[in-house]
KOLRODREN-217580 format. One record per residue (C-alpha): x, y, z; residue in one letter. Coordinates in steps of 0.001 Angstrom, whole numbers, padded with zeros to 6 digits, always signed. Layout:
XYZA
...
This chain:
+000000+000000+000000X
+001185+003377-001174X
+001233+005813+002103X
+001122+009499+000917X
+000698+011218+004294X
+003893+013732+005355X
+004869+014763+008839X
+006304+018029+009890X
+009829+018549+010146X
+012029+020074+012794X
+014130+018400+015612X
+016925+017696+018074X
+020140+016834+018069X
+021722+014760+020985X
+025746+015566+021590X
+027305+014219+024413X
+030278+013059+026013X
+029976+010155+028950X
+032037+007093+029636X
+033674+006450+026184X
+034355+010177+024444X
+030964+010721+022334X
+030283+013346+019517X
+027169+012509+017788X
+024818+009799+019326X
+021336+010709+017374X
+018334+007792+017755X
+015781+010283+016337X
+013701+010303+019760X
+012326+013909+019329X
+010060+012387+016150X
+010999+014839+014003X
+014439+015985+011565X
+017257+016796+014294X
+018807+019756+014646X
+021530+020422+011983X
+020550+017086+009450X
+019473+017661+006109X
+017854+015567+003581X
+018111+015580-000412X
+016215+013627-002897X
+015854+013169-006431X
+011907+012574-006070X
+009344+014826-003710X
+010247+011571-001105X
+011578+012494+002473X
+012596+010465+004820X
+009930+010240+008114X
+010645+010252+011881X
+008050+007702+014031X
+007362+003984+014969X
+005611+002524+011888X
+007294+000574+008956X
+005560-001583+005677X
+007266-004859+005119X
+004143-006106+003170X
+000786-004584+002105X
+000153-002830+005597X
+002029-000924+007786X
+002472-001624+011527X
+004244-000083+014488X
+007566-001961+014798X
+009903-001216+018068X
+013007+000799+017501X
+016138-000807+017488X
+016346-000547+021677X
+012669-003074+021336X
+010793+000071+022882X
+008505+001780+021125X
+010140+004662+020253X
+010868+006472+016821X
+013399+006015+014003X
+014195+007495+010404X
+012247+005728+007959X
+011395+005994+004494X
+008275+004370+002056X
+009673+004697-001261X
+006283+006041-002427X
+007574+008489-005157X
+009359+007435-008046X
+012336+007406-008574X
+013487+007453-005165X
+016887+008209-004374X
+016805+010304-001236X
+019293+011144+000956X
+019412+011737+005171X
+023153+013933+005836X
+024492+013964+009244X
+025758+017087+010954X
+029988+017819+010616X
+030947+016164+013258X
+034564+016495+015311X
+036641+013586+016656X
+039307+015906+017732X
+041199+013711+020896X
+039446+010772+019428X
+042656+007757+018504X
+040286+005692+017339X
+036691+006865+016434X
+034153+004885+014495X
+030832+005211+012980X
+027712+002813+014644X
+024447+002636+013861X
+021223+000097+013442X
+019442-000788+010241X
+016570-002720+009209X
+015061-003526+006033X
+012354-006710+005033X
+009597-007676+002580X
+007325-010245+002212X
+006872-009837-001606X
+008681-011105-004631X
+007128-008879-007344X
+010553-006458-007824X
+014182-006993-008511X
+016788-006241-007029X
+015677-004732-003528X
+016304-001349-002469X
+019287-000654-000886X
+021132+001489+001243X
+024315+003576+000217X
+026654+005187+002768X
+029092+007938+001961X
+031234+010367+003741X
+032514+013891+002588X
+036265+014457+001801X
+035447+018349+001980X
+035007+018323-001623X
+032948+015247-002615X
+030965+012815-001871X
+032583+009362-001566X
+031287+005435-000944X
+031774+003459+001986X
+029459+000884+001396X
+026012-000282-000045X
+023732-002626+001787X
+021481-003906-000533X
+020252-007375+001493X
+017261-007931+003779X
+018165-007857+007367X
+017821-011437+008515X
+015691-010979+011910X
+014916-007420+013001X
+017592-004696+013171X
+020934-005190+011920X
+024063-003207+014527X
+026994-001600+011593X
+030168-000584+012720X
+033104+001453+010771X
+036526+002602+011239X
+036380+006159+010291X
+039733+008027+011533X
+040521+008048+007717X
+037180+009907+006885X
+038246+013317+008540X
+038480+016324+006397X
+039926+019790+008257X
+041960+017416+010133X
+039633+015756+012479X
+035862+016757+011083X
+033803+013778+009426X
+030099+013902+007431X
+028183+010835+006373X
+025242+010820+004199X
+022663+007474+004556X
+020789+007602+000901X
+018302+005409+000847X
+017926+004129-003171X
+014707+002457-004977X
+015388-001169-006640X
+013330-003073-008847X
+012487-001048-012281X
+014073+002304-010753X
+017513+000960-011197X
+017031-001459-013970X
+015753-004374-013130X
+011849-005534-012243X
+008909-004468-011041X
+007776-001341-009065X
+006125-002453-005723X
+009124-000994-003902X
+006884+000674-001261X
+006698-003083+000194X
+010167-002404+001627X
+010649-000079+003717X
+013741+000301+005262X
+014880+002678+009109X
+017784+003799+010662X
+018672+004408+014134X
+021150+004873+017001X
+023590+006946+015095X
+027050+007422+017170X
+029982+009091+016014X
+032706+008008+018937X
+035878+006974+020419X
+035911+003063+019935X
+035238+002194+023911X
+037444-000423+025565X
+034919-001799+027452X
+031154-001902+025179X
+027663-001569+025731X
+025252-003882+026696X
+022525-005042+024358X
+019296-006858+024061X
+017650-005851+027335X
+014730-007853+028217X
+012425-008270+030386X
+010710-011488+032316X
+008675-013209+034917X
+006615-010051+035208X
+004584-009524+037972X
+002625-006722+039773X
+005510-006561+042318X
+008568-007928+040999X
+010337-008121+037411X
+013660-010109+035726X
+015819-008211+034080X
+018322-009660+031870X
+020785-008213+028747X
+023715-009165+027082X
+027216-008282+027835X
+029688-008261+025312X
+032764-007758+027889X
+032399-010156+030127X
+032216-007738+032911X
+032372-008710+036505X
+029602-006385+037389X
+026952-004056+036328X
+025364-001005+037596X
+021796-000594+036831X
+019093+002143+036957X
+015246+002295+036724X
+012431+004276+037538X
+008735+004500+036776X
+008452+005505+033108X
+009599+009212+032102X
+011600+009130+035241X
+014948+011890+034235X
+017687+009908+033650X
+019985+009997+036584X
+017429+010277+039111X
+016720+006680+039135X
+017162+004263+042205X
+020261+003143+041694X
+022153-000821+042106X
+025207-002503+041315X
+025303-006415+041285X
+027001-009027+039422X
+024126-010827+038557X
+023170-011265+035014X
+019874-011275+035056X
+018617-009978+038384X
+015150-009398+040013X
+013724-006177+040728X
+011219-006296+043793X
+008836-004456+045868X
+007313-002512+042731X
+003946-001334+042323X
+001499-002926+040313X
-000259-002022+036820X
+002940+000604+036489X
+004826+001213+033962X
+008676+001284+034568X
+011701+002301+032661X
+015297+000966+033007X
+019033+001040+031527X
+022172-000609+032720X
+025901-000030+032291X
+028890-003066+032630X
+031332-002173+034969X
+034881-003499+032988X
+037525-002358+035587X
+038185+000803+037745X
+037329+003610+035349X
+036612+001930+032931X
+032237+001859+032508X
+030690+001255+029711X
+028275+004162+028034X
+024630+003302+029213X
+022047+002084+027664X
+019201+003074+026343X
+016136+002999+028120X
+013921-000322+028103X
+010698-000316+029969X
+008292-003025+031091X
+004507-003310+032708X
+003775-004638+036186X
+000238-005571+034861X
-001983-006651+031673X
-001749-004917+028995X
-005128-002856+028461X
-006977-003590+024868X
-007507-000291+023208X
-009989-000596+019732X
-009914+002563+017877X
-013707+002016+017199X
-016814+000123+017705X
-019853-000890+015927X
-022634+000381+018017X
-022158-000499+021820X
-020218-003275+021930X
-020296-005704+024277X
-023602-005059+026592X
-023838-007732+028410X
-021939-010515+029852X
-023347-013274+032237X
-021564-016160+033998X
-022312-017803+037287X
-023981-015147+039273X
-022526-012436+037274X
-024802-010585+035196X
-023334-007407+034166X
-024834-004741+031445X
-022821-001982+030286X
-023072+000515+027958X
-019536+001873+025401X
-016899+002228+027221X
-013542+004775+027501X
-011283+003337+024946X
-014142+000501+023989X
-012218-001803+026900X
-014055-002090+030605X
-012133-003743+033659X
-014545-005827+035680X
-012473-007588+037131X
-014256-006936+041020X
-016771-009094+039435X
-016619-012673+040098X
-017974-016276+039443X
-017183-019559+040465X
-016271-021966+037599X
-015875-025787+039061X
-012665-027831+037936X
-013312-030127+034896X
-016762-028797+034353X
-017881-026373+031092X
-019532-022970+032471X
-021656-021081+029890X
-020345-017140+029323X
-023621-015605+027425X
-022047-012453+025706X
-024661-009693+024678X
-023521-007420+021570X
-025465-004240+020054X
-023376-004227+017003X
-025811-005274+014476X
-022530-006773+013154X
-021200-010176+013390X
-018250-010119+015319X
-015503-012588+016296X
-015380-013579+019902X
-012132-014771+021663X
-012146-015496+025691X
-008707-015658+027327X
-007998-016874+030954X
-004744-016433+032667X
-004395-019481+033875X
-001122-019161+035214X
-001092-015954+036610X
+001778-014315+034436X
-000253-011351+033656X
-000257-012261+029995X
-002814-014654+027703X
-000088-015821+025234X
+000335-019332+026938X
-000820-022776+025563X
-004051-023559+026913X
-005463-020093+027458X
-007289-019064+024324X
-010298-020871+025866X
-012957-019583+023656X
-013743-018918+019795X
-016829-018084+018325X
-018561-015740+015688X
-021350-013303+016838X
-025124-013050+014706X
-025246-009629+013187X
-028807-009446+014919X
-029047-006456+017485X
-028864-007164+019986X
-027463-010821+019953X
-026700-012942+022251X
-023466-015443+021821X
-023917-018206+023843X
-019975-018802+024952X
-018080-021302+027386X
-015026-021851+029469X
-014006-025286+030573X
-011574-024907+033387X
-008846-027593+033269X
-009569-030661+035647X
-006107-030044+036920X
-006440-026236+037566X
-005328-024891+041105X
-008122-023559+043294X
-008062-019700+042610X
-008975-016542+040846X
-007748-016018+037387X
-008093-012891+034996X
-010690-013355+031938X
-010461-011298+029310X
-013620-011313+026282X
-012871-009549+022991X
-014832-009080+020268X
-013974-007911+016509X
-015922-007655+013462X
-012448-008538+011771X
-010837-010970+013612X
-010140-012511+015330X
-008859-010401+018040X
-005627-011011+020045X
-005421-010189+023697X
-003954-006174+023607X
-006011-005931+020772X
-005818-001774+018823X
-007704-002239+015806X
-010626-000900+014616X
-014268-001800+015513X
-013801-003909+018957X
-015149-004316+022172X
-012832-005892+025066X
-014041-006839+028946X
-012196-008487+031674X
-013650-010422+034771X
-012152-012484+037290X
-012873-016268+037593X
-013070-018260+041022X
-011858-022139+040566X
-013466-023793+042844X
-013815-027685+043983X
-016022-029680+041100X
-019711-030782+042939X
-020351-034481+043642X
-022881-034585+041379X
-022487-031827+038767X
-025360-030991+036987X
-025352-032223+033307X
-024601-029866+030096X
-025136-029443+026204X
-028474-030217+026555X
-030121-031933+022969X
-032839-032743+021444X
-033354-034613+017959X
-035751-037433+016391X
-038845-035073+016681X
-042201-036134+015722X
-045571-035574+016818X
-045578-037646+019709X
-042096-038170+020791X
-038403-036657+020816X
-034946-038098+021375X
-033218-036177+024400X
-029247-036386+025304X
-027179-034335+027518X
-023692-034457+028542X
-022724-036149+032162X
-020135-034051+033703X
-019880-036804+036629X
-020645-040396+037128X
-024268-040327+037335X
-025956-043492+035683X
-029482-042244+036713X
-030930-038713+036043X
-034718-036917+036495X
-036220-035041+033100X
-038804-032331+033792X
-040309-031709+030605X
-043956-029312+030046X
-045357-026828+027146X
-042785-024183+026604X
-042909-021291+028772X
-043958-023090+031864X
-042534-022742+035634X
-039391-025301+036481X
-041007-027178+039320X
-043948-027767+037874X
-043649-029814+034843X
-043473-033653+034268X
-040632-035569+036267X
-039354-038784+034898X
-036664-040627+036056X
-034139-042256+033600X
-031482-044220+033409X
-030094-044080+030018X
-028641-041394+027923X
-030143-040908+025552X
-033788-041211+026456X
-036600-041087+024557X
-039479-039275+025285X
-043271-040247+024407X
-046254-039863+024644X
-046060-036034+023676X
């Protein structure tokens, strides 16, 4: 898909020296063109500053090369010919003995329909021309690709460098086939200009075992530092002002935080005495569920959702997404509970129930997509749902989470259009001695008889029917007692 839209252009430059003698380190967080860049192209193209890149036919917010979600250079290819061209600052290395060039790049597709893929070309300035370093023109493998350089022989006026990233169309643009070139997109980040450090950053910072009072925190150290001093802070916490820890452990667990908060954190390997590595950038994590957010909905939504002795009617909510979870119903071990789900859509809409049945403040596990189903586009409608709870399941409360979609179907943090989320809380409890049976059916009608069958959620061999004229008052009808399953009924 083409994407036309442009974004305003100004911007901020970050220059800094910390821990390893920096002069450029530029990862485009202000969203817009920093401070003294430029850009040329050959076509009305420019490159674009934010979080969302088209590998295919669609384009989708894709983490920066940190994993947050934060913003990078990026360009579409969506004018043709396309040669355009993102120039650094001039840049000193005065003092530097041995300064290089660093920076992250990603570029996929999943289509075939043009040859040979765009690529990217990187040049420096002489202080008269332009001239090559190097052209990338292959698909990074798996996400974003780290690019290193040598660059003490770059410097013109003694000890200034320049370096232009020109991002260049393929298939028919250049020779070759085909012109769906806006299928790969391609991004830059994490620019750095700096003295080669003698003891290096860590990378790949994750985070694990997330829960609303306690997080892992793990990363990879390419020293093999003896320890590491680490810093976090509840999101948009001023670096610096963090609470503050040095261990040795590799990965270590954060405690005592506060639940359904966001948090922010960075760490640093300690090499030797005076010798610390530059920090990282900030990673951030959730000590809670993340919160379904559809852009739209059809109508109302969801209006309705009984279970147990839950019965709870709502109308939209903020954000089309309503926490319920102070509401709660008991749902045996090994038994089937019906969920009735109540839309006023006048849209079908696909239904997906999650349960948490492990507590780990995420749906993603085997076992706990528990539910899928397809709404009537009658409005209201009613979608007669279930959860069976696993015979094994620990006693307990567990998060459920129902999501609806009228394309689907819809996963868990669900931010597309026209969708209606609710969560609840479940109560496992103890399975009766003598559940009552479910999936109650009838077949073999005719005018005097019917064939009735039912599923036995215990060991009963014996069971009572009560059976009258529709509409009449349970407890008054026709008892039989049967023993066989199933039974038919005459007589009618």
């Amino acid at each position: 898909m083409k994407k036309l839209s442009l974004f305003s252009l100004i911007g901020i430059l970050s220059i800094f020296c910390s821990f390893g003698q920096q002069s450029l380190n530029e990862d485009f967080s202000g969203g817009t063109l920093p401070a003294g860049w430029s850009m040329a192209s050959v076509s009305a193209d420019v490159w674009y500053f934010g979080g969302s890149l088209d590998f295919g036919s669609t384009s989708s917010t894709r983490p920066d090369a940190s994993g947050n979600s934060g913003e990078y250079a990026r360009i579409d290819f969506s004018n043709d010919p396309d040669t355009t061209s993102l120039i650094t600052p001039r840049v000193s290395i005065a003092g530097m003995t041995n300064p290089r060039l660093t920076f992250s790049y990603i570029t996929q597709t999943n289509v075939s329909t043009f040859t040979p893929y765009n690529r990217l070309i990187l040049d420096y300035w002489n202080g008269t021309k332009w001239i090559n370093i190097t052209v990338i023109d292959t698909l990074t493998a798996a996400g974003w690709a780290f690019y290193e350089f040598p660059i003490a022989s770059y410097a013109f006026s003694t000890d200034t460098v320049q370096f232009r990233f020109s991002a260049q169309e393929g298939g028919a643009a250049i020779g070759g086939t085909g012109t769906t070139t806006y299928d790969q997109d391609m991004a830059l980040d994490e620019i750095v200009v700096e003295q080669t450090p003698t003891c290096f950053k860590a990378t790949s910072l994750m985070s694990s075992n997330v829960t609303f009072t306690s997080a892992d925190l793990a990363w990879t150290d390419p020293n093999s530092a003896a320890s590491f001093q680490i810093e976090y802070g509840t999101a948009g916490f001023t670096p610096g002002t963090g609470t503050m820890m040095v261990t040795s452990a590799n990965p270590i667990s954060l405690t005592s935080l506060t639940g359904n908060t966001a948090y922010e954190w960075r760490v640093r390997p300690i090499c030797a005495v005076a010798d610390t590595a530059a920090w990282t950038n900030l990673a951030s994590f959730f000590t809670g569920y993340c919160s379904p957010n559809p852009s739209s909905v059809d109508g109302s939504g969801i209006t309705n959702v009984s279970f147990d002795t839950v019965n709870n009617t709502t109308g939209t909510e903020l954000g089309n997404y309503g926490d319920y979870t102070n509401l709660s119903g008991d749902m045996p071990q090994g038994l089937t509970t019906p969920v009735n789900i109540t839309y006023s859509t006048g849209y079908t809409y696909t239904t997906e129930i999650y349960v948490d049945w492990n507590n780990d403040l995420d749906f993603d596990d085997t076992g706990e997509n528990v539910y899928s189903g397809v709404s009537t586009a009658n409005n209201p409608t009613t979608l007669n749902a279930s959860v069976t709870v696993p015979s094994g399941q620990a006693l307990g409360q567990y998060r459920m989470r129902i999501g609806g979609a009228d394309v689907g179907p819809p996963t868990p943090c669900y931010s597309g259009a026209y969708g209606s989320f609710e969560d609840y809380t479940i109560n496992v409890v103890a399975p009766p001695n003598c559940p009552a049976p479910s999936a109650l059916m009838t077949s073999s009608i005719s005018s005097t008889s019917a064939s009735l069958a039912w599923t036995e959620n215990g060991t009963a061999t014996n069971w009572q029917i009560e059976y009258d004229t529709t509409g009449f008052t349970p407890g008054t009808g026709t008892i039989v007692n049967v023993s066989s399953n199933p039974y038919s009924l005459t007589g009618l």
